[in-house]
Structure formats: structure tokens, C-alpha cells
C-alpha positions in Angstrom: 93.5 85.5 108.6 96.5 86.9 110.9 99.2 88.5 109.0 102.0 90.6 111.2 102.4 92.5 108.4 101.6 95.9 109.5 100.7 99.1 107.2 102.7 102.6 107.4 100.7 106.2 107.6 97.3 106.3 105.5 98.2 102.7 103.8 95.7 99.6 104.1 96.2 96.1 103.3 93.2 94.5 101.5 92.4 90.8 100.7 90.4 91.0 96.9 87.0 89.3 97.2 87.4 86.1 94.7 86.5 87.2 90.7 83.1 86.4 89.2 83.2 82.7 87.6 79.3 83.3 86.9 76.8 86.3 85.5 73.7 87.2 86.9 72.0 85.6 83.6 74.2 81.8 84.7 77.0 82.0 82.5 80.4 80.9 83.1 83.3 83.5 82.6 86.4 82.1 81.3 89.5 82.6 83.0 90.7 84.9 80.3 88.0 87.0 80.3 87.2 87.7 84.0 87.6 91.4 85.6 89.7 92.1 88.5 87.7 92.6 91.7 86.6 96.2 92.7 86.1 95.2 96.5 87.5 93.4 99.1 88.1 93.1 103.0 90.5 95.5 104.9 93.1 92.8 106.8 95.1 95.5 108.2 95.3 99.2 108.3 97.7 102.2 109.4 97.7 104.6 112.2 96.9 107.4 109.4 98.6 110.9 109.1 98.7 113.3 111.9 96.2 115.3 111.0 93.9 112.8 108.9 93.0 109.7 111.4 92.1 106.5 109.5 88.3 106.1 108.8 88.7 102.3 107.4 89.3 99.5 109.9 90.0 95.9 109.9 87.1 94.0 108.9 85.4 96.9 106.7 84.0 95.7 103.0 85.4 98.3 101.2 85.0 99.6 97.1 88.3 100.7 95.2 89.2 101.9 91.8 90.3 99.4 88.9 94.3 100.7 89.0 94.6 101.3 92.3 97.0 100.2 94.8 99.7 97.2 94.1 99.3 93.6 94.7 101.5 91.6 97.0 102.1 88.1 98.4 102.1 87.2 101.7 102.4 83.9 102.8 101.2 82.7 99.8 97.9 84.7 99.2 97.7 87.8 97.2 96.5 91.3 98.5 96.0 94.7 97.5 97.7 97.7 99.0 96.6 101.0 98.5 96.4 104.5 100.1 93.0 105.1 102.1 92.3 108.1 99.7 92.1 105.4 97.1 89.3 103.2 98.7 85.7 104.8 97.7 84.0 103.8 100.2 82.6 101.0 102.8 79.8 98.5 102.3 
């Protein structure tokens, strides 16, 4: 995916991996009931603060909190942007 969207500061731009439609045990979610997704893939990331470079980078599979971040629409797909501090960590 090539977005020219481009992130300010400590900021990252993060495509949600898709939602469970199945449990470990086979059995379908409904719609209503499935969880936003906790991790996704960095698309594009900041230069970082001047004394706090960025430790993410584009391509990293990356854990955040429930709440964090916003979601936005770009060219039709939805992402998450969020504040690096807000990412817990990479896979």
C-alpha cells in the first residue's frame, strides 16, 4: 500500500489487521459482537522528536492499547493514528 500521507513528530500511521470472524474453538463471531483489533502494520511513520528518534518503522507488526489513537480514511481504507508512546510494542 503507498499512501503520501506522511506522519508529523512521534506520530505513526497504522493499517488494523482484519477482526476475528472465528475462535480458536471454530465459532463464528457475529458482526455485532466482534472486538476491535489490538495490532496492526505500521504504513508510515514520523521523523520523531528531537531528542526521542522513532523506534517503529514501516513494515513493523506492532501491539496497541484498545482506546488508543483515532481512526481515519484514506483513499477509502480505514487506519489508526496514534502517538509512538501509545504502541506497546513490535511482533
Amino acid at each position: 500500500m503507498s499512501t503520501s500521507f506522511k506522519p508529523l513528530a512521534d506520530r505513526v500511521l497504522i493499517e488494523p489487521a482484519p477482526a476475528e470472524t472465528k475462535t480458536a474453538s471454530g465459532l463464528f463471531i457475529p458482526d455485532s459482537a466482534k472486538e476491535k483489533p489490538l495490532k496492526g502494520k505500521v504504513i508510515a511513520a514520523g521523523s520523531g522528536k528531537v531528542d526521542e528518534p522513532m523506534t517503529v518503522k514501516v513494515g513493523d507488526e506492532v501491539l496497541f492499547g484498545q482506546y488508543s489513537g483515532s481512526e481515519i480514511t484514506l483513499d477509502g481504507t480505514t487506519y489508526m493514528i496514534m502517538r509512538e508512546a501509545d504502541i506497546y510494542g513490535v511482533l
